[in-house]
N, C-alpha and C positions, 0 to 999 in steps of 0.2 A: 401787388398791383403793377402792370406794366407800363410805360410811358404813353402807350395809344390809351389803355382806358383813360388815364390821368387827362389827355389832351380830348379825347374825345368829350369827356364830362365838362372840362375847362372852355371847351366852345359850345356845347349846348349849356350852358351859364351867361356866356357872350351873347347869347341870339339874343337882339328884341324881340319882346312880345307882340309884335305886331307880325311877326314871319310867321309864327306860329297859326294865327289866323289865315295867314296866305298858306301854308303850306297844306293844311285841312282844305281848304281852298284847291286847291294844285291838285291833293288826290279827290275831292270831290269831284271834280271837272271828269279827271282820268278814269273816273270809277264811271262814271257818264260817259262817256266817249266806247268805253267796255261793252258796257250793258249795249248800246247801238249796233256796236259790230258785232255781238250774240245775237241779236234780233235781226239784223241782215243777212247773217249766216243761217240762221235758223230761218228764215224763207226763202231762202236759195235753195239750200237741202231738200226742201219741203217741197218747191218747183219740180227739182229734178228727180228726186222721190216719183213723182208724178207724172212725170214723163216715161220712167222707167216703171212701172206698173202700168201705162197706157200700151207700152210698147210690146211688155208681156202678156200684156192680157189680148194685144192683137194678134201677137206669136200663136199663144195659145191655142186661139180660136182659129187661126191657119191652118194648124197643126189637125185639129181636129176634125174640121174639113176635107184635109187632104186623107186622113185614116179611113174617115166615111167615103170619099172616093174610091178608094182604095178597095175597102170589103164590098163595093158594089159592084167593080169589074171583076173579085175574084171573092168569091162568098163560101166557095169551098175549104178555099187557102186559108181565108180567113176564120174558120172554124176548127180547121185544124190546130193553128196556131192557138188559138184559145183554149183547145181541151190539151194540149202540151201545156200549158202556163200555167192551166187548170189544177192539172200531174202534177207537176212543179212543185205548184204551192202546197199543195196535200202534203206531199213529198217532205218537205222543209217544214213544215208546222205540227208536222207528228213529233216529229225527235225532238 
């Protein structure tokens, strides 16, 4: 046994039994104070979660728009392009 376990043991002997309540006490508190900052952080998260799925989802739908612009100035191009993809994929899914 080494002189810290020795001492260690020798003052948790010394403590009143009234610390011992405060100290339960002490992490009670901190275990509370925890849980608060988990739940402020988890709807912060959860905001900005929301913000950035608003923001994709407006991309998105931009994106989408400008494509259907797109195949309607040039419907030829755009058909081409699709029986190449079309290729492609046949291509890559045989093997």
């Amino acid at each position: 046994m080494s002189s810290t376990d020795s001492d260690l043991r020798t003052g948790a002997a010394k403590r009143p039994t009234g610390s011992t309540s405060r100290d339960a006490s002490d992490f009670n508190d901190q275990i509370d104070a925890i849980r608060a900052d988990i739940q402020n952080l988890t709807s912060t998260v959860g905001r900005i979660a929301n913000k950035q799925l608003g923001r994709a989802q407006d991309k998105a739908l931009e994106t989408a728009n400008e494509a259907e612009e797109a195949i309607r100035r040039n419907p030829l191009s755009a058909v081409a392009i699709a029986v190449g993809l079309g290729f492609l994929f046949g291509v890559f899914t045989r093997r």
